[in-house]
Every structure is written in structure tokens, then in C-alpha cells.
GUDRENVEX-50042 format. One record per residue: residue in one letter; x, y, z of N, C-alpha, C, O in turn. Coordinates in steps of 0.1 Angstrom, whole numbers, plus 5000, padded with zeros to 4 digits. Layout:
% residues N
AXYZXYZXYZXYZ;...
This chain:
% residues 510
X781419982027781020102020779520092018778919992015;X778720242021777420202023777120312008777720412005;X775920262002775320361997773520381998772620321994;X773620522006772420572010771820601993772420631983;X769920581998769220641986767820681990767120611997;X767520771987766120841990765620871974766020831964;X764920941977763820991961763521141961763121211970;X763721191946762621301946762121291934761921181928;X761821451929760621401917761321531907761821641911;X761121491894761621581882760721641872760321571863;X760221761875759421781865759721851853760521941854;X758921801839758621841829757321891822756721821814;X756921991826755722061820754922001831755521991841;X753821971830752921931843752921751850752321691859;X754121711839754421571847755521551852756521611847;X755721461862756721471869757121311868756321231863;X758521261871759021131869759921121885760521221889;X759821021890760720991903762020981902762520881897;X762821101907764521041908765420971913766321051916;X765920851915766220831930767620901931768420911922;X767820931941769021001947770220931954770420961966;X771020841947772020791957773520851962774020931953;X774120831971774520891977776120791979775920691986;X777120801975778320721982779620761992780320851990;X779720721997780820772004782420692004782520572006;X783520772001784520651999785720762004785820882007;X786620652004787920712009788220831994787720831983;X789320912001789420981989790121111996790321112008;X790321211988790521321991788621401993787621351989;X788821511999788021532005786921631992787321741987;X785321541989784921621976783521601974783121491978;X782621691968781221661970781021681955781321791951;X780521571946780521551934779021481929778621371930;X778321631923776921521919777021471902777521531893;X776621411902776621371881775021311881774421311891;X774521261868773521261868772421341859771221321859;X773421451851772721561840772021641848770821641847;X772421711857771721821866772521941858773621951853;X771122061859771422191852772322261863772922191871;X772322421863773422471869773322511882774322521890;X771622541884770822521896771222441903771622471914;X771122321899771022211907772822141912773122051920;X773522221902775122191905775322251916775822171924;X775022421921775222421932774522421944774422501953;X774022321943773522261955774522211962774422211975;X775422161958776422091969776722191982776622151993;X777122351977777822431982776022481994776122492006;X774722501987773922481998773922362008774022372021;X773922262001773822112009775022142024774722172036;X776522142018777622172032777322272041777622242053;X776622422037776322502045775222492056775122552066;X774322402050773022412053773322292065772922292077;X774222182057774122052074775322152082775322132094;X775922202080776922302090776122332100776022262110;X775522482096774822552103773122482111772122532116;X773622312111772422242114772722162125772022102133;X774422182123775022122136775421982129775621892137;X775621962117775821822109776721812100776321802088;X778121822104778521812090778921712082779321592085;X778921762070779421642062780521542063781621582067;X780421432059782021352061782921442052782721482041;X784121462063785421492054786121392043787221352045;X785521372033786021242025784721242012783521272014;X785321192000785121201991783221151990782721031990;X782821241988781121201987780621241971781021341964;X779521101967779521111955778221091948778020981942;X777221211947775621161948775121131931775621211922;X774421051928774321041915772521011918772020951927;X772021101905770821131901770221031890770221061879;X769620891895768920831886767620831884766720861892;X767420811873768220761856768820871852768220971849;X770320861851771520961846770821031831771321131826;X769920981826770021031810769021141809768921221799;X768121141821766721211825767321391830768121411840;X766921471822767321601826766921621838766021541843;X767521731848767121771857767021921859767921981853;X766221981867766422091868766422171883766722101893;X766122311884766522341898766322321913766422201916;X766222381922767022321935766022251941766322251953;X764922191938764222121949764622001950764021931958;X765821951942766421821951767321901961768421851962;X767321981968768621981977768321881990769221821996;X766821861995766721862008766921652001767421572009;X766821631994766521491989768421471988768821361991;X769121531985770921521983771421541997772221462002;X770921662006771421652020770721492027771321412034;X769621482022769021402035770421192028770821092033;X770521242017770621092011772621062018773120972024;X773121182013774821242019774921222035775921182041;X773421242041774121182053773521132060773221162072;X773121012050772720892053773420782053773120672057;X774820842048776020742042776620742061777120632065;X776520842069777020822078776720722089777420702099;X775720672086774820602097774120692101773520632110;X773820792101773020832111771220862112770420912120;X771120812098769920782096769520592096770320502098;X768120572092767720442091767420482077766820582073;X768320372067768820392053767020282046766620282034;X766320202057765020202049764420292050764420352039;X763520382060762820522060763220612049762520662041;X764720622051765020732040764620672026764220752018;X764820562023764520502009763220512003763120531991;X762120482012761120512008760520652008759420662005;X760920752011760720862012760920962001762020951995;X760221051996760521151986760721271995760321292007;X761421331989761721492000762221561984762821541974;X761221681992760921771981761521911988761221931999;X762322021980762822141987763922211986764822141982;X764222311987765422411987766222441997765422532000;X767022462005768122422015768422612017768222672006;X768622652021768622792028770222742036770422642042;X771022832034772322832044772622812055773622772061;X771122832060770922812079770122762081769422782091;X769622632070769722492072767822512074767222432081;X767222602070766222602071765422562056766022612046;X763922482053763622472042762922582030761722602032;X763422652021762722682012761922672004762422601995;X760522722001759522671995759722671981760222761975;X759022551974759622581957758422541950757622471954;X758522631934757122601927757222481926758222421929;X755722421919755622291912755522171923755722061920;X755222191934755022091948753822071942754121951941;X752522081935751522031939751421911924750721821925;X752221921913752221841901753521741909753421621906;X754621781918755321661919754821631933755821651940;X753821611939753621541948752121441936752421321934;X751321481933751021391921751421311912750621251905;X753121331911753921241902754221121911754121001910;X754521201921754721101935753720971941754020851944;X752621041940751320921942751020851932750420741932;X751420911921751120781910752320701905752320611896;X753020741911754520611912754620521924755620461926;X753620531932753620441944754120531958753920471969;X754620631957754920681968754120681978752820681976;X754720671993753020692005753820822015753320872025;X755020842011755420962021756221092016757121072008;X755821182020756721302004756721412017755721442023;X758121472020758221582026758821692020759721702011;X757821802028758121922018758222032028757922022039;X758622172022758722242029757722302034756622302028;X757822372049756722382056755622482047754422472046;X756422562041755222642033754822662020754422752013;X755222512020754222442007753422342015753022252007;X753222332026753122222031751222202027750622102026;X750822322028748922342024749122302009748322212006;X749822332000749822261989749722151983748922111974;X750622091989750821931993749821851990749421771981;X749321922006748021832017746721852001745621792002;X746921911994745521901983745121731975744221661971;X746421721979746321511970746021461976746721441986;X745121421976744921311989745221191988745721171976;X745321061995746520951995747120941995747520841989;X747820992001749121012005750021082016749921202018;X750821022021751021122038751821242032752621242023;X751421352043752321482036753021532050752421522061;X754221572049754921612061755521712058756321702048;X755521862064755921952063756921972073756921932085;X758122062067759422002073759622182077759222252068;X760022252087760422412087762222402084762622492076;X763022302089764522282088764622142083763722072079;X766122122086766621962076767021942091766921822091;X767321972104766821892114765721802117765721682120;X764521902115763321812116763121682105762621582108;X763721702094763821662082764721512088764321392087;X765721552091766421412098766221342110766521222112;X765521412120764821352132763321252128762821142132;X762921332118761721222112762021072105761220992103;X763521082101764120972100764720902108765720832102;X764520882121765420852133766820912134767720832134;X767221052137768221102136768221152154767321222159;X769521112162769221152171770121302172771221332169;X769321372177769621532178769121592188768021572192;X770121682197769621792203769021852198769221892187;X767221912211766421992204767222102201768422102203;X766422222193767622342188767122472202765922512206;X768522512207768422592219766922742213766022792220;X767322742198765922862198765022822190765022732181;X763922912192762722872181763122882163764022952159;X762622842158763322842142761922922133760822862134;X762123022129761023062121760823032105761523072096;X759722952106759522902088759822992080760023112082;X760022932066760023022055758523032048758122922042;X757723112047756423122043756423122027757323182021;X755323062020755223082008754723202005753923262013;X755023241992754623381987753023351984752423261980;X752823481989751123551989750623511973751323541963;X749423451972748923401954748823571952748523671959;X749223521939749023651925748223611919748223501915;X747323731916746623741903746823791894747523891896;X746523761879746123831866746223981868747124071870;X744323981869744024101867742624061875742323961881;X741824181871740724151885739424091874739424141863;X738724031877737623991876736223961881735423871881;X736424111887735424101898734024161896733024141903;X734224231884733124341877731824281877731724171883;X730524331872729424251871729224301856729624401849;X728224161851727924251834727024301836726424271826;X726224381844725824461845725824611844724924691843;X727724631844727824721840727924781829728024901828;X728124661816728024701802726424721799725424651800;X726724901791725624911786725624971772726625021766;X724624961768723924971748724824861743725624881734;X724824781748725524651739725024491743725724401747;X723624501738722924401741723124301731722424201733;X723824281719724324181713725724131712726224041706;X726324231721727624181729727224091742727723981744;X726424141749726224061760725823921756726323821761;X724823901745724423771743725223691732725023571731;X726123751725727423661724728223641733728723521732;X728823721747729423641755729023531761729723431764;X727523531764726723381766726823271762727123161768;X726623291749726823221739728523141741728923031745;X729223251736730523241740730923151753731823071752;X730223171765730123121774730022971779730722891786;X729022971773727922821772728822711762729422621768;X729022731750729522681743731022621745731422501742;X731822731750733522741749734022781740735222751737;X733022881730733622971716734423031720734323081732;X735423071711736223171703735623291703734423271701;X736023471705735623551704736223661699737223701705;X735823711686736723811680736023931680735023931674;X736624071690735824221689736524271681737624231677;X735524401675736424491664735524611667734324581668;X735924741670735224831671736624941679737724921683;X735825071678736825161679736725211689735725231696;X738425231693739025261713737625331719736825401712;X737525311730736125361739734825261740733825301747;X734725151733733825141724733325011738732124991738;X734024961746734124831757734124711755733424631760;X735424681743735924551741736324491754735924391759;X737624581759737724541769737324481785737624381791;X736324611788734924551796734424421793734524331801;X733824401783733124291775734424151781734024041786;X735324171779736124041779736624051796736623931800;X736924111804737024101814735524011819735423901826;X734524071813733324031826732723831823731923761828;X733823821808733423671803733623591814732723521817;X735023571822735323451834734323481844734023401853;X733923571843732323581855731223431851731123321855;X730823491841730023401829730123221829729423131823;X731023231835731523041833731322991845731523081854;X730822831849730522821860732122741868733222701864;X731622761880733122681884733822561878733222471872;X734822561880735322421874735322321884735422321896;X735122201873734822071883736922031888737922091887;X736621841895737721861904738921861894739921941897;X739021781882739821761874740621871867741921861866;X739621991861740322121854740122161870739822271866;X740122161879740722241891742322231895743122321897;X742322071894743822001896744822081887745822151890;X744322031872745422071861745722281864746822341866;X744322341864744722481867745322501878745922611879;X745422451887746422521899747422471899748222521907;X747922341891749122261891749822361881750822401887;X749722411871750222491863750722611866751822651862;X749622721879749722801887750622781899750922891906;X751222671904752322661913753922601902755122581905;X753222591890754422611884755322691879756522691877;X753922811877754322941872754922991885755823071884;X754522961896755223041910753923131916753923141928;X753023181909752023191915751223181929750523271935;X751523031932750423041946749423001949748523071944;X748922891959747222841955746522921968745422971966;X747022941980746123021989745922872000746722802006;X744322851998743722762007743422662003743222572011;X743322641987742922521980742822531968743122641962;X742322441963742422471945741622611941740822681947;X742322631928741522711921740422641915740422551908;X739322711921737822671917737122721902736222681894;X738222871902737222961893738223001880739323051882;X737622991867738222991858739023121855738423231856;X740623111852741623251849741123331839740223291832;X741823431837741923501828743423551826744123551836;X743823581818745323631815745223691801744923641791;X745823831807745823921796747523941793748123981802;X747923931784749623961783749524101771748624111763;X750624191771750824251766751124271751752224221748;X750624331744751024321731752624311723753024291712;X753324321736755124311733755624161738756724111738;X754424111742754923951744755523881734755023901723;X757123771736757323681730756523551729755523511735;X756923511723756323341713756323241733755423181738;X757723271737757923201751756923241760756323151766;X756523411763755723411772754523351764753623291770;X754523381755752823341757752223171751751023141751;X753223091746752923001746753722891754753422771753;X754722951763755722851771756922841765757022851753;X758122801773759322791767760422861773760022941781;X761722861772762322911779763722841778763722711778;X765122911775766322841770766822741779767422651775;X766622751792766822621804765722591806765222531797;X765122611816764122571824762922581816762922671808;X761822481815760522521806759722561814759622501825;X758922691812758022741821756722771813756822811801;X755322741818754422761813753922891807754222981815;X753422931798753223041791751723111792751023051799;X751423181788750023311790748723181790747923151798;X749023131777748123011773747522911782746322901782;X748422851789748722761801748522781812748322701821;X748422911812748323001827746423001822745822921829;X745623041815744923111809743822921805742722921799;X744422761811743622671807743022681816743122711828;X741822591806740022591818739522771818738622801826;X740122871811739623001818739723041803739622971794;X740123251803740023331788741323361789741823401800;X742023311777743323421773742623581763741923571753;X742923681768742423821757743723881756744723921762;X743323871745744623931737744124081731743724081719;X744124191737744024341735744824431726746024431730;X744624491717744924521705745424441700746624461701;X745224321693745524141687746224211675747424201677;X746124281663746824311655748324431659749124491651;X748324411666749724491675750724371679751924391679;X750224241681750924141687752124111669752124171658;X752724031673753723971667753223881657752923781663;X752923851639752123771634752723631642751923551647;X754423601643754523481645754323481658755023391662;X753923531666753323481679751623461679751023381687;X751123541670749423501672749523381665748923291670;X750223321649749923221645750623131653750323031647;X751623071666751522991672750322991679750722911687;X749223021682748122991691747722851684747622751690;X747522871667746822771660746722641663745722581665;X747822591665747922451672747222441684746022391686;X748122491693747222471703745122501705744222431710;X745122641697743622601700742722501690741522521688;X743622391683742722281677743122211686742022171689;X744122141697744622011706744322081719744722011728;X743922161722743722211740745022191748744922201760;X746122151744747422131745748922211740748622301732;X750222211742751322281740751922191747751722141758;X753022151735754222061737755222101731755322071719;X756522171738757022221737758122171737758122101747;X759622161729760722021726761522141723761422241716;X762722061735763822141734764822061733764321951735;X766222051731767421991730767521881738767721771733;X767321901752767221811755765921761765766421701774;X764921771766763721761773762721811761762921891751;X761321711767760121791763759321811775759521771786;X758221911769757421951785756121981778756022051768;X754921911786753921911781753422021791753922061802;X752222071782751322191792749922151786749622091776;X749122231796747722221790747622311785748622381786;X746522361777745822501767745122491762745022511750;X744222441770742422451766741522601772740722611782;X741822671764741522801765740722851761740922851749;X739322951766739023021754739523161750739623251759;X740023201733740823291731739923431726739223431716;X739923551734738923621732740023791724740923841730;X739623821713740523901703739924061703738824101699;X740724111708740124291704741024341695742224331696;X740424411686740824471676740224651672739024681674;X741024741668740624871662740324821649740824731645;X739224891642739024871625740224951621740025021611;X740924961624741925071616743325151623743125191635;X744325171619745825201625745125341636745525351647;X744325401632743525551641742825491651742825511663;X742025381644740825321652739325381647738225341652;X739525481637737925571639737225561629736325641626;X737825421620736625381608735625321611735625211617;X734225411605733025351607732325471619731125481618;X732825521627732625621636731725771632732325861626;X730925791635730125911629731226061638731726161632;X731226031647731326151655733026191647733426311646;X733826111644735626141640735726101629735126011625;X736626171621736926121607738426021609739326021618;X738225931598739125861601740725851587740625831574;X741725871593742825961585743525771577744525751570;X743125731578744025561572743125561559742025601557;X744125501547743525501535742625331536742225271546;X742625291525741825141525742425091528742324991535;X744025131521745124991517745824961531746224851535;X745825091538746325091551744924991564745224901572;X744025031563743324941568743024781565742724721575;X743124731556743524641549744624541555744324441561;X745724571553746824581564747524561576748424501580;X746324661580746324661594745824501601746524431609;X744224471595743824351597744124221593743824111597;X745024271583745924181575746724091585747123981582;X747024191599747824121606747623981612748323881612;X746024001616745423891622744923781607744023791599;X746023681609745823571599744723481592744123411601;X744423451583743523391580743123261584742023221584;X744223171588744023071593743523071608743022981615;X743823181613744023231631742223261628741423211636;X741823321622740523421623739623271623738823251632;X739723181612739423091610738622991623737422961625;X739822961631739522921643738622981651737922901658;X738323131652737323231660736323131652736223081641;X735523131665733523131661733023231658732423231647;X733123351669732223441672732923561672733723591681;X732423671655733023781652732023841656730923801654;X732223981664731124071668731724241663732824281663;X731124291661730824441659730824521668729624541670;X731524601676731124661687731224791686732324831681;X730424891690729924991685730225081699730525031710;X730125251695730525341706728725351712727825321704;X728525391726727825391728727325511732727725591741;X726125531725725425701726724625741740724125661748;X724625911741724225911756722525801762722225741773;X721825801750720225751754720525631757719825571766;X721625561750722025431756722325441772721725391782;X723425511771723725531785722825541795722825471804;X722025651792721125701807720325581807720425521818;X719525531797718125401795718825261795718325161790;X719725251800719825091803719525041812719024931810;X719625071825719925031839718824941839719124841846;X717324931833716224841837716424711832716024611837;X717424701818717424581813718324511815718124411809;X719524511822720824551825720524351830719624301836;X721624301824721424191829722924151839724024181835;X722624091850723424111859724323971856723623891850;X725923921861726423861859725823691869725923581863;X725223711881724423551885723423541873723223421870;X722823641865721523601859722023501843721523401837;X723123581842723723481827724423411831724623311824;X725323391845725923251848725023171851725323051847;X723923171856722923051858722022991841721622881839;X722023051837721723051816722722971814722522871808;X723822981818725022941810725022781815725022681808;X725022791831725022701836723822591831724122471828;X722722631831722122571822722222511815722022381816;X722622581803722722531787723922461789724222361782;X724922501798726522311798725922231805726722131806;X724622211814723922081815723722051802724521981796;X722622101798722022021789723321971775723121881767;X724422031774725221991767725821891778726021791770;X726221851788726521741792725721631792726121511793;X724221671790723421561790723621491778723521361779;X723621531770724321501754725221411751725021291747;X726621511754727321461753728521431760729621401756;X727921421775728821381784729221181787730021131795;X728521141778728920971774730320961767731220881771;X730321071756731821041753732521161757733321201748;X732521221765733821291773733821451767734621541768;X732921451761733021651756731721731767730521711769;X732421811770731321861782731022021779730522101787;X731622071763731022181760730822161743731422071737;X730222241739730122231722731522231712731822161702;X732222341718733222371713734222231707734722211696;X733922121722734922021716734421921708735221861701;X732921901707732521761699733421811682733621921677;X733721681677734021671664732821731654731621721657;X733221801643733021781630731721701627730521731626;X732521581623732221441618730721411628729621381624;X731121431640729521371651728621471646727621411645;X728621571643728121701643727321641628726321591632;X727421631614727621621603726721441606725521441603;X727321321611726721261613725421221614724521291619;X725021071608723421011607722821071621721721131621;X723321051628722421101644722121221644721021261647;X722921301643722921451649723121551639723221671641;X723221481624722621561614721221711618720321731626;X721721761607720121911610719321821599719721731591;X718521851599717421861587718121921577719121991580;X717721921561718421971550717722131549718522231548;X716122151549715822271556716522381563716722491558;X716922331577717322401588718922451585719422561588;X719622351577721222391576721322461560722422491555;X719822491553720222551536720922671535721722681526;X720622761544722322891544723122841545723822841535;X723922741559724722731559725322641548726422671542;X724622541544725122461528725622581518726722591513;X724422671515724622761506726322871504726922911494;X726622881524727222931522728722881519729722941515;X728422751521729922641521730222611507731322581504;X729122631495729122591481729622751477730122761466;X729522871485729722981478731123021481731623121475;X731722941490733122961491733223061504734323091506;X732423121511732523181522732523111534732823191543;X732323001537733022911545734022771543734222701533;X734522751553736022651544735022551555734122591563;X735322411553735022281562735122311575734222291582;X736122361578736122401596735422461602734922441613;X735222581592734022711593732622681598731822741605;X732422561590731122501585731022391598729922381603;X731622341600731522251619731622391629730622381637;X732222471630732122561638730822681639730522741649;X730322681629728822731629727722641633726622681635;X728122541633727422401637727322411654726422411663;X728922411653728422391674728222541680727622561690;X728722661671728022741678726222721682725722731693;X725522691666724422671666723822581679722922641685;X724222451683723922371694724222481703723222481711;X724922571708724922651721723722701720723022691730;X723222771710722222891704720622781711719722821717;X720722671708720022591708719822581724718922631730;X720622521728721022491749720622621752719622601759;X720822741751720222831757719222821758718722791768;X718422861747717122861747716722721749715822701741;X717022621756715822531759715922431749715422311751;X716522471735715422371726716522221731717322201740;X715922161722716621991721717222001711718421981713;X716722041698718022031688718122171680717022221681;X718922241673719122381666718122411653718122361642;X717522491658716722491638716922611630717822691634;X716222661619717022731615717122851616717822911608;X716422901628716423051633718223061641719023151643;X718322901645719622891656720522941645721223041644;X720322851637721622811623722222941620723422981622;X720823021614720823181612721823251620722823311616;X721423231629722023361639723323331645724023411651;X723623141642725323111646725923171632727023221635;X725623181619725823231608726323351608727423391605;X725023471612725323531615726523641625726823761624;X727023521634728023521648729123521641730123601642;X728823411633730523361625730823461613731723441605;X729923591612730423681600729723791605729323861596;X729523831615729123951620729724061618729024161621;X731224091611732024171610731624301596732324391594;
């Protein structure tokens, strides 16, 4: 009695753990039985696995076959073990070499006519793969560019589970016709972000808080009434940021072939954006899901902007889950039986109406909402949530002289990504020793600290304002690192108190 074993890989949120897949064959009545805690997905795979070695010219032993999924206690989920359960089932026959198959991971979905289907999440379990020692991982042909992104490791792209078994010494007739791959789906985007800021105009203290915004990795809260180009303003922010290095390249596209998405030709270089709709659940937008865990708006939206458009329309208990996450840059998500980590180091950009009409504060419209009703309204967006925002802005309708007289000062989007780029040098020069490479993340405590204390001078608003009860402790570190952005832009070395002022200013602009 032989028992074949090969490997695949199981993922949970962006990490993945190695399965091994063994395979038995025994006398018996004739039966294909997997155990091992596989979901419902992955149950029928059997009924793929028979059709697929059928139609491949292979069939299975008539006799009791019996594949078990170790470690039995480790959840599993959908079909990208099939090609790893065919290749292991008939292996039991001899007709593989049972060491090749053993060292091998095989990653994939099994199609009826025995051809491979491409499946999300190849690019986080082929990295679970190399850091468990793996040196060979086959996958389906059209994940096969995906793959090939890890480097160290051999990648073999498979079009059928012929090729798949011939690569393990399987002897086979070539196939009498040509076999045409299954192609992976075309990448999806968000939404576009292709605009220049150059097209926002009379809103020159919007533009230089998105900078700010930019440089830093602040928080950004709009309020101003419909027409007014909140939304412009937050589209044109992922322009503003410079590419991401190789690391937030890896984690954003590993998350993006989880969602199903799509990477194209190679990593995502350039930070997302993801806008979800104001009728989003708690699941889409922070991840989650009653079987399967799938990453959420947040997750989709790390290293880049999540904007959340009319923010007081959303759901209170879906904007107050953000809170966590935007203090840990993280979402960990625990379900019955599995947890699933994601990233969400995001920055979160908020538009808001002053009012249920929108047209408080507006010269040209009267506005029909009483106080209590406005009140209320903003009421939605929580105090703890608002808390977290750095950077509250005012944004105003813009009149014709604005309109026609901008075009000369009009600052174009290369001109403030190179500023921006800038000022996250000189914050890396800083504080790139201990691992924070924008303002947003240094601590508190460093900030406040013998070293990098302000002068007592330069910080006397902001003291004043922390003794008067208009900022809480958090408030009061967060005007702080705005202030170091305020500083990196302009050149200086350390914030004084024109910076202080006007991060003060940022953090109550409303």
C-alpha cells in the first residue's frame, strides 16, 4: 500500500501556511473521500478531480481513494488545492515519481476538461511557499506572470494536469490537439486617478493641505457644500504620493490578487485609492465574510487613500470600526474558526455636507435645516473617529473671478509630487533609523521627548490649547507631527512656531 504526498498552500488573510496533501489508496468499494476540515468548495473537488483526470485520458483507480489535508485542525478553503489532490490521487498509482511529487507545491483549479484554472491569492501563497523552504510551486498558466514576481524560487506554469503530470515523469501521449489556456482576468481598477491638480481651482488652501496631507501620511477631513470639489480634491491626493518602495509594493498587490483583482505585468508601484459607497457593510469595508475571509475597502485602499464621500451617510457602526485599525495600520479579523490578518495602513480622506441640504454657510442658497438638525447630522461622524483626522479643512464654493484668474498659479500635480517627495526624504532622514518613513507614524512619546522636544516658546498655543481642554493627548501628538510635515516642506530642520500655528490651525480649521 502506497501513500502518495505532494503540498499546497492555505491562505489566511495575507499569510499563507503549507498543506501537505496525502493521498491513499486501498482495497475497498469504489470512493473518493477527502477529510482534513475542508470547506464546501474544496469538498467538491473530488467530483472536479474524476472529471478532469477523465477527460485527460487518466482515470482514477476504481477502488477506495482517501486524500487527507495536513494538519487536519488547520481550516481550509476553496479550490486551489484541486491540482495538488489530482496530482497526489494519482500518484498512488505509480505513475508518477512519488519524490518530485513530494517536494512540489501545485497551486490551482481543475476545469472538467482537465485544463488549469487561474485562482486569486497566487502571489501571497507562492511567498508562503518560499518562506517554508519550498524551491518548486506550479501554477496555473495564467497566474503564471504572477508567480514569476518572487524571486527564488522556480515557477512553472502548467495550461492542463497533463503537463502537470508529465513534469513529474508521467509517461503520456502528446495530446492529438492544441489545448488553449485559461487566461487570467484583465486588472480592475477603483476608479481613475489620472487627473492633474492642476485642475482644482480658488482653492489654494486645499491644495496645500493635500501636500501636507501628502508628505506627512495625515488624515483628511472636507466639509463644505455639494459643488464645492471635495471630491476632486481627494481623487487628485494618490497623484501627490510618490511610488511605493519594494515592500508596500509586495503587501499592495498581494492583497489585490486576493481580492481577485489582477496585477497586469508586475507589482503595483502606485499607491490605490478606493472609494466605497455609502451603503457599504462593516464586511466590505473592513474585511470579513461568513466563510471565506476576504479583504475589505481598507485593505484594498493600504500604502494608498480610502475616501469615504458623504462620511455622515455611512453607517455610525461601520465608520467607528475604522478606529482600530487607523491607530495599528492593521485588521484582524477572528472568526469561529480561523483568523485572517490584513494590512490597513491607509490614509483616510472624509467629505462631508455642513448640513442634511448641504447649503449652510452658502451666500448664494438659503439653508432649510434647523441647528438641532445640523448638529445631528455631524453628530454622525464620531468623536473618537474625528479625533484620529489631523487635517480638518473648510472648503468653500468657488466664484466666477476665481474661476477665470487661476490658470497662472495653478500648481500642477509633478510640481507637488516632487515637494512631497522631498519633504518624505528629509523625514526619512530622520527617522528612517528606527523604521517610520512618514510623520504620521512616529510615536507621541519620541515627538514629546528630551531630543525632539519644541522649545517651550514655539509649542505655547499648542500647551495653551491642551490646558483649555480643546485638545485631548492624542490631538496634541497629532498637531505635533502634522507640524514636522509643515516643517519638511518648507526645508526647515525642525518646526517653529509659525509651523505649530498653522498645524493648529489644520487640526481645527472647521
Amino acid at each position: 500500500m502506497v501513500v502518495a504526498r505532494t503540498r499546497a498552500v492555505a491562505l489566511h488573510g495575507v499569510e499563507g501556511s503549507l498543506v501537505e496533501i496525502e493521498a491513499d489508496l486501498a482495497n475497498g468499494l469504489p470512493a473518493f473521500t477527502i477529510i482534513g476540515l475542508p470547506d464546501a468548495a474544496l469538498g467538491e473537488a473530488k467530483d472536479r478531480v474524476r472529471s478532469a483526470a477523465a477527460n485527460s485520458g487518466l482515470d482514477l483507480p476504481n477502488r477506495k481513494v482517501t486524500v487527507n489535508l495536513s494538519p487536519a485542525s488547520l481550516p481550509k478553503h476553496g479550490s486551489a488545492f484541486d491540482v495538488a489532490i489530482a496530482v497526489a490521487a494519482l500518484a498512488t498509482t505509480g505513475l508518477l515519481a512519488l519524490d518530485a511529487v513530494a517536494e512540489t507545491v501545485h497551486i490551482g483549479e481543475l476545469s472538467l476538461d482537465g485544463r488549469l484554472r487561474p485562482v486569486a491569492g497566487v502571489l501571497p501563497a507562492v511567498l508562503a511557499a518560499r518562506r517554508s523552504g519550498a524551491r518548486l510551486v506550479v501554477v496555473p498558466w495564467g497566474n503564471r506572470g504572477e508567480a514569476e514576481l518572487v524571486p527564488g524560487i522556480r515557477i512553472v506554469g502548467a495550461a492542463t494536469l497533463r503537463e502537470v503530470l508529465a513534469l513529474h515523469g508521467a509517461a503520456l501521449d502528446p495530446p492529438t490537439d492544441p489545448v488553449e489556456p485559461i487566461a487570467a482576468p484583465a486588472p480592475r481598477e477603483s476608479i481613475a486617478t489620472d487627473g492633474d491638480l492642476a485642475d482644482v481651482v480658488g482653492h489654494p488652501e486645499a491644495v496645500e493641505a493635500l501636500q501636507v496631507a501628502a508628505a506627512g501620511g495625515h488624515h483628511l477631513l472636507m466639509l463644505g457644500p455639494p459643488g464645492a470639489g471635495k471630491t476632486l480634491l481627494a481623487s487628485r491626493l494618490p497623484g501627490l504620493l510618490p511610488d511605493l518602495d519594494t515592500d508596500a509594493a509586495v503587501e499592495v498587490s498581494s492583497v489585490r490578487s486576493l481580492a481577485g483583482l489582477g496585477l497586469g505585468d508586475g507589482l503595483v508601484r502606485r499607491p490605490p485609492l478606493e472609494a466605497p459607497h455609502h451603503s457599504a457593510t462593516m464586511a466590505s469595508l473592513v474585511g470579513g465574510g461568513s466563510g471565506l475571509v476576504r479583504p475589505g475597502a481598507i485593505s484594498r485602499a493600504a500604502h494608498g487613500v480610502l475616501f469615504l464621500d458623504e462620511a455622515p451617510e455611512f453607517a455610525g457602526a461601520v465608520l467607528d470600526a475604522l478606529r482600530q485599525p487607523l491607530e495599528t495600520g492593521e485588521i484582524t479579523i477572528h472568526r469561529a474558526r480561523t483568523v485572517a490578518r490584513f494590512p490597513a495602513r491607509f490614509q483616510l480622506v472624509l467629505a462631508a455636507n455642513p448640513c442634511p441640504c448641504g447649503q449652510a454657510g452658502t451666500i448664494d442658497a438659503d439653508c432649510t435645516c434647523t441647528p438641532i438638525m445640523r448638529r445631528r447630522y455631524l453628530a454622525r461622524l464620531s468623536g473618537p473617529l474625528l479625533d484620529r483626522i489631523d487635517l480638518h479643512l473648510t472648503v468653500r464654493r468657488v466664484g466666477a473671478a476665481q474661476l477665470t484668474g487661476q490658470d497662472a498659479g495653478a500648481v500642477t500635480t509633478a510640481e507637488a509630487r516632487l515637494r512631497v517627495t522631498n519633504a518624505r526624504e528629509r523625514t526619512r532622514e530622520r527617522w528612517g533609523s528606527e523604521g517610520w518613513t512618514t510623520n504620521a507614524r512616529v510615536p507621541g512619546p519620541v515627538l514629546r521627548g528630551a531630543a525632539w522636544r519644541l522649545p517651550s516658546h514655539d509649542r505655547a498655543p499648542l500647551d495653551r490649547a491642551l490646558e483649555r481642554g480643546a485638545l485631548t493627548m492624542r490631538g496634541y501628538d497629532r498637531v505635533l507631527r502634522v507640524a514636522w510635515s509643515l516643517a519638511d516642506l518648507d526645508g526647515a530642520s525642525r518646526p517653529e512656531a509659525e509651523h505649530v500655528g498653522r498645524a493648529l490651525y489644520l487640526r481645527r480649521g472647521i
